[in-house]
N, C-alpha and C positions, 0 to 999 in steps of 0.2 A: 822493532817497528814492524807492525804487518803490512804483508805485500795486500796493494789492492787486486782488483777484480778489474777484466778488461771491461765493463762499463764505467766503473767508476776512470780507468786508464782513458777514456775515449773520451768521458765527460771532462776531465783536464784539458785535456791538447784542445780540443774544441774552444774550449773556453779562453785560452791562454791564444790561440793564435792567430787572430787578429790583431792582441796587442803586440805580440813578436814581428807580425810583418810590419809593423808601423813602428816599431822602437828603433831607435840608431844603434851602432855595431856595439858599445859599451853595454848600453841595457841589455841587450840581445842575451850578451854573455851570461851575464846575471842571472838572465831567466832562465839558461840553459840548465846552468847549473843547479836553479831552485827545482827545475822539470826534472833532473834526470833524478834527483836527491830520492823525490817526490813518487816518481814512477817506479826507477830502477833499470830507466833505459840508458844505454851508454849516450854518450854525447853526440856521435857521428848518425846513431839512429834516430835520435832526437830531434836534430835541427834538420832533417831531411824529413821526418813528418810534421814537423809544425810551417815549413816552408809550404805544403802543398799548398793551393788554393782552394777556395771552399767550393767550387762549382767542377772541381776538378776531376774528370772520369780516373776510377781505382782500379778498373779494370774490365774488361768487354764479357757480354754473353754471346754462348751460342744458342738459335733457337732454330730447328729447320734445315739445321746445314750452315748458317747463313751469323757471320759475326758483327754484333751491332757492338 
C-alpha cells in the first residue's frame, strides 16, 4: 500500500470529520479504524484530530511582539 501525502492526509480528516462528530460511539470506532488503516495514523492520534472543531484556532502568531 503507498503512504499518502499530507494533502491528500488532510483532505481525509477534513472530509471524514463531521461525520465522526455526529456518529454514536459504535460508528465512531469503525471509523477510526477505517482512518487510521487509511492514513497510518495511530488511533490515540487519530481520534484527537478528527475531534477538533472546524473553526477551531491550531495555533497563535506572533506579529509585532504581540500574540494573536
Amino acid at each position: 500500500m503507498e503512504m499518502l501525502d499530507m494533502r491528500q492526509k488532510k483532505a481525509i480528516t477534513k472530509e471524514l470529520r463531521d461525520r465522526y462528530n455526529r456518529a454514536t460511539k459504535k460508528k465512531k470506532g469503525l471509523m477510526l479504524d477505517e482512518f487510521c488503516a487509511i492514513t497510518g495514523y495511530n488511533r490515540s492520534y487519530a481520534s484527537s484530530i478528527l475531534k477538533i472543531k472546524k473553526d477551531k484556532v491550531l495555533g497563535y502568531v506572533k506579529t509585532g511582539g504581540k500574540t494573536i
